[in-house]
C-alpha positions in Angstrom: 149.7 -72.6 -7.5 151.3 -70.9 -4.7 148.6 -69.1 -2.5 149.4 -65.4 -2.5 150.9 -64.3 1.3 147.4 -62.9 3.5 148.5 -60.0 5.2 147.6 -56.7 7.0 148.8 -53.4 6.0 149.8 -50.9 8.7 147.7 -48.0 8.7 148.5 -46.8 11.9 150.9 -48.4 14.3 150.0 -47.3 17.6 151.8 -46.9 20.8 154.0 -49.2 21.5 152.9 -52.2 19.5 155.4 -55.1 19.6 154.9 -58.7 18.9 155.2 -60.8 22.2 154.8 -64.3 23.7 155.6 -65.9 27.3 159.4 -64.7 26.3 162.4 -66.0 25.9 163.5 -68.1 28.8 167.2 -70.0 29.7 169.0 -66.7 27.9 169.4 -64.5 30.7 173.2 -65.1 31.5 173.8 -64.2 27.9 172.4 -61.0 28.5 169.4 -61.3 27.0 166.1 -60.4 29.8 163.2 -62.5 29.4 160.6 -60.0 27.8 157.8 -61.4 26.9 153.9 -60.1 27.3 153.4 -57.5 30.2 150.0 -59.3 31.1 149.8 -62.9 31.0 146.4 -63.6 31.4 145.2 -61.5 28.6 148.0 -62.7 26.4 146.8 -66.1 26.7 143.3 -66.3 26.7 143.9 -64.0 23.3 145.5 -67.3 22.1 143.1 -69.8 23.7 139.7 -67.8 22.2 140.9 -68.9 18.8 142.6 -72.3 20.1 145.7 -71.2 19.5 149.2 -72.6 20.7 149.4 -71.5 23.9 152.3 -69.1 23.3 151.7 -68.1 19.9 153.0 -64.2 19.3 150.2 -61.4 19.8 150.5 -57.8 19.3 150.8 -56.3 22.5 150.2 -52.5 22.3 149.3 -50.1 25.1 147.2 -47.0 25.5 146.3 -46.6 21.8 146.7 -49.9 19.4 147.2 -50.0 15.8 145.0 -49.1 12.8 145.1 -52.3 10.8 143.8 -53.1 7.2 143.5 -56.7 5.8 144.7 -56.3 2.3 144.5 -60.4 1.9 143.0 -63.3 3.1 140.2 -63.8 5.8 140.8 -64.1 9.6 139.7 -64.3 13.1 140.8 -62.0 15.4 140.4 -61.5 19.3 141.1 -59.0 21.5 142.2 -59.1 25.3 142.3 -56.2 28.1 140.1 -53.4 28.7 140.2 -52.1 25.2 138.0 -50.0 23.1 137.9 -50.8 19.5 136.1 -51.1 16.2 135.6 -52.8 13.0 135.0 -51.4 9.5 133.8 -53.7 6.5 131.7 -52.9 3.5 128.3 -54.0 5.9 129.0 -51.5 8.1 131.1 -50.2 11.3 131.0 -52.8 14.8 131.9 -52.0 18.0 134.2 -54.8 19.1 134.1 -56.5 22.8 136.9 -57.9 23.9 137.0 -61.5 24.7 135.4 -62.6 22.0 136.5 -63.5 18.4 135.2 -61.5 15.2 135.9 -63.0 11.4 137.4 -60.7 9.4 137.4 -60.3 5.5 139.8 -58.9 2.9 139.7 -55.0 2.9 138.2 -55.1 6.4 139.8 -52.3 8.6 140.7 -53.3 12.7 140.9 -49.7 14.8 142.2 -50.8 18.2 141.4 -47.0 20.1 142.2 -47.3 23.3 142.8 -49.1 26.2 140.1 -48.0 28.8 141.6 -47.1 32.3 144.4 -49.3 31.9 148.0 -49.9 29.6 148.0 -52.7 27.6 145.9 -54.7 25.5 146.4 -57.8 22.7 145.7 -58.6 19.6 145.4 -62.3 18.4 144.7 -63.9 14.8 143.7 -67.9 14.1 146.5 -69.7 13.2 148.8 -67.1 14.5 151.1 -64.2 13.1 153.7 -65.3 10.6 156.9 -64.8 12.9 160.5 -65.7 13.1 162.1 -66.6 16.4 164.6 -65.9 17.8 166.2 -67.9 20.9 162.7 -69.8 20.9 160.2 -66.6 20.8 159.0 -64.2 19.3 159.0 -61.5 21.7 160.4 -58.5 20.6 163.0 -55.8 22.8 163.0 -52.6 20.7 165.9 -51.4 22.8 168.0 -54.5 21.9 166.3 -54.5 18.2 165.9 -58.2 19.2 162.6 -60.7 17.8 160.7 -60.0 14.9 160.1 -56.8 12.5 163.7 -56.3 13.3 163.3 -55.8 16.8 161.4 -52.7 16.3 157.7 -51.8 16.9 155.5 -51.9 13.9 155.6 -48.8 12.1 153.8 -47.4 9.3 152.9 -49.4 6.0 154.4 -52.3 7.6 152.8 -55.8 6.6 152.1 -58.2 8.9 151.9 -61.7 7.8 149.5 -64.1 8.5 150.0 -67.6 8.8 146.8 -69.0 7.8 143.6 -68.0 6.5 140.8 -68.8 8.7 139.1 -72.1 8.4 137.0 -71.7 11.7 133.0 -71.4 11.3 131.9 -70.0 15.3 133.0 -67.4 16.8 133.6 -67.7 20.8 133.4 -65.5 24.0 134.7 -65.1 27.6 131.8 -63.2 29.6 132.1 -61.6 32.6 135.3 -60.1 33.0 135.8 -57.4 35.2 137.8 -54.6 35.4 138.3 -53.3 38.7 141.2 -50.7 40.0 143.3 -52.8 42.1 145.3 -50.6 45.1 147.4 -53.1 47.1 149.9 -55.4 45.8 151.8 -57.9 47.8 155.3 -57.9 48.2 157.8 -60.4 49.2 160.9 -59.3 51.2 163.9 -58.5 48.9 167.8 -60.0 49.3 168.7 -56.6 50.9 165.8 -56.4 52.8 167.5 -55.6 55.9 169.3 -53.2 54.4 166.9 -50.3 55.1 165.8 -49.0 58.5 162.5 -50.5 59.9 160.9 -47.4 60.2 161.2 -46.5 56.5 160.3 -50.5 55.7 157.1 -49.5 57.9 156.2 -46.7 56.2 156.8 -48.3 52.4 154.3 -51.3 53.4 151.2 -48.3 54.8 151.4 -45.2 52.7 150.5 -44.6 49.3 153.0 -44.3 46.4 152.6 -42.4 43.1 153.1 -44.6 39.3 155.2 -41.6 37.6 154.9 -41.3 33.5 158.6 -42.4 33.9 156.5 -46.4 33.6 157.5 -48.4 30.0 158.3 -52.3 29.7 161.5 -51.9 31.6 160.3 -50.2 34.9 157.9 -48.0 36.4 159.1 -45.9 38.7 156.9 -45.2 41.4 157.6 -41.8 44.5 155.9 -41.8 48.1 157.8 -41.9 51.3 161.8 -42.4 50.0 163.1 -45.6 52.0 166.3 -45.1 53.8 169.7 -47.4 53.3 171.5 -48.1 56.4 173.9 -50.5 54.7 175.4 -49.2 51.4 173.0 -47.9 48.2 175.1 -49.6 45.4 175.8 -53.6 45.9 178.2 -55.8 43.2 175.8 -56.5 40.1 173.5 -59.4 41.0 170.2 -61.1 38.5 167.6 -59.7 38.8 163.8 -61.0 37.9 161.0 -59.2 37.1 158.9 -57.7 39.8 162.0 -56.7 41.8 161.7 -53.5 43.7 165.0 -52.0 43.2 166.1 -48.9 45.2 168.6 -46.1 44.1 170.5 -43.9 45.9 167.6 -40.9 46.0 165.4 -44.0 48.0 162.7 -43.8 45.3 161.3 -47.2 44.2 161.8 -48.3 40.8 160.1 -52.2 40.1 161.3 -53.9 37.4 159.3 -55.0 34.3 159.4 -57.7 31.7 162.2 -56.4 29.4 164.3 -55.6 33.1 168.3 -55.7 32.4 169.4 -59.0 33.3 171.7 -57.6 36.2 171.4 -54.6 38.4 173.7 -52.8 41.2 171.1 -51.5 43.4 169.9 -53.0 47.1 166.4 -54.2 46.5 163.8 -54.4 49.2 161.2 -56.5 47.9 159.4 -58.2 44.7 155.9 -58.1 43.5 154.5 -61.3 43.7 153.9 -63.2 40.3 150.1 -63.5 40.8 149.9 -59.4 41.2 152.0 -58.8 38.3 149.5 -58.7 35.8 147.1 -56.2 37.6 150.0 -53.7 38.4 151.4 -53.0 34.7 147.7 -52.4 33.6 147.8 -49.1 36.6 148.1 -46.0 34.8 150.0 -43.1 36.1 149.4 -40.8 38.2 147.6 -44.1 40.2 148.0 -44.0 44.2 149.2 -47.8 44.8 149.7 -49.6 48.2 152.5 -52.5 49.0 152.2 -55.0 51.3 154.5 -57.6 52.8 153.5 -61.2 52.6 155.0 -64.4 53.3 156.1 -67.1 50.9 153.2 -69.6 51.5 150.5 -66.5 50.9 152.3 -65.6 48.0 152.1 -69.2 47.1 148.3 -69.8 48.0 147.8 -66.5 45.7 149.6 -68.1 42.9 147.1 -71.2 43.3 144.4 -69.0 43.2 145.3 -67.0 40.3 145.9 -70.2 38.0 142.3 -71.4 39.1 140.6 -68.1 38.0 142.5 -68.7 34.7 141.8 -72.1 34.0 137.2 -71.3 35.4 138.0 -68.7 32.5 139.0 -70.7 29.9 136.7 -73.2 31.0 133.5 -70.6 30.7 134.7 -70.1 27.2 131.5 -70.4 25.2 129.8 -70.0 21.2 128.3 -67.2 20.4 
């Protein structure tokens, strides 16, 4: 006998809820940008919490997350970011925490509110979503209607299919993870770096610049002190890589995000360096941010350090 397909039922689907991985790598001079999940860290420990493949799909959503309802089957979920969210079953209503895995149980409802001061959050079952890949992920690019679900977001009565039902006995936390507003990010210079004049390069690394609501997984667009081109403010198409600070003609910054076009005409001063990544897509708008310039060896060093705090956290991953 065939076991019947487990699945959740889209009650709600949230803003912005797309199935992502690490992303889709080696494809870029097809056209095709890496995508991929906007926070790393949270994307993986989602995985590692229920021991996972590393780069099994999540559901990434940001600001409000979907309303689920497990029509079949029996899972394990966890829950990454700074998320507010709660869980409905016949015993009664919990009050999730993130970080740490909760079983859930056919007709069980998952109500992922909110993310709390920050963008985006993840959503992880045992065993992983059932998902088809495409180029070697699962992450989707609504605006290129490429990955799963069609390339599009969930929406409405959708069902999600789940791989496995849940076999697992304990449930597992990460404690002590803090959420604190970061307001500088380091920077490393750009190919056109010399492009604009010192004084404006002085000014873009020691005032404060603005995240506009004009932010989504392509760019955010950011306005402070507009940095003047002395050289020319269009330049032949060149790759581009997440991170990258590009600069238009009005000298307002716009840094480029996981599902950047794979090729872009404007000079760009700088790039965000990989270990501040996570912590900047997770500022809000209407946030005052600070850049500053750093060197290749600190932006090494910070890599180093980043990785470590990663690995103490999986390490500290303990039964609850």
């Amino acid at each position: 006998k065939i076991m019947e397909q487990s699945y959740f039922e889209v009650l709600r689907p949230g803003i912005n809820s797309t199935f992502q991985d690490k992303g889709r790598f080696g494809v870029q001079y097809m056209g095709l940008a890496p995508g991929g999940a906007m926070d790393y860290q949270s994307f993986l420990l989602s995985n590692v919490l229920l021991n996972n493949d590393k780069n099994s799909g999540a559901l990434e959503f940001a600001y409000q997350g979907p309303l689920l309802k497990l029509i079949k089957g029996k899972t394990k979920i966890a829950i990454t970011g700074n998320v507010f969210f709660k869980i409905y079953s016949p015993k009664g209503e919990i009050t999730g925490e993130p970080y740490r895995t909760y079983d859930l149980n056919e007709g069980d409802q998952l109500d992922i509110l909110a993310t709390k001061a920050s963008v985006y959050g993840y959503l992880s079952i045992e065993g992983g979503f059932k998902l088809d890949k495409f180029c070697g992920s699962v992450s989707s690019q609504p605006r290129a209607f490429i990955g799963p679900n069609d390339g599009k977001k969930i929406e409405l009565k959708d069902k999600i299919l789940i791989f496995k039902n849940s076999t697992t006995k304990e449930n597992k936390i990460i404690r002590n993870i803090k959420f604190e507003e970061k307001k500088i990010f380091s920077v490393l210079p750009g190919p056109q770096f010399h492009y604009f004049s010192t004084a404006s390069k002085k000014q873009f690394f020691s005032t404060p610049y603005l995240i506009t609501k004009q932010t989504d997984r392509m760019g955010m667009r950011v306005i402070g002190k507009s940095l003047e081109n002395l050289v020319n403010s269009n330049i032949p198409s060149e790759g581009i890589i997440k991170g990258a600070i590009q600069v238009p003609g009005d000298g307002n910054p716009i840094i480029l995000l996981s599902d950047h076009p794979t090729t872009g005409g404007y000079p760009k001063v700088g790039s965000i360096i990989s270990s501040d990544y996570d912590d900047l897509i997770q500022q809000n708008a209407n946030r005052e941010i600070y850049f500053q310039l750093v060197t290749l060896e600190a932006a090494e060093q910070q890599f180093a350090l980043y990785m470590e705090k990663v690995k103490k956290r999986i390490a500290n991953i303990e039964i609850v």
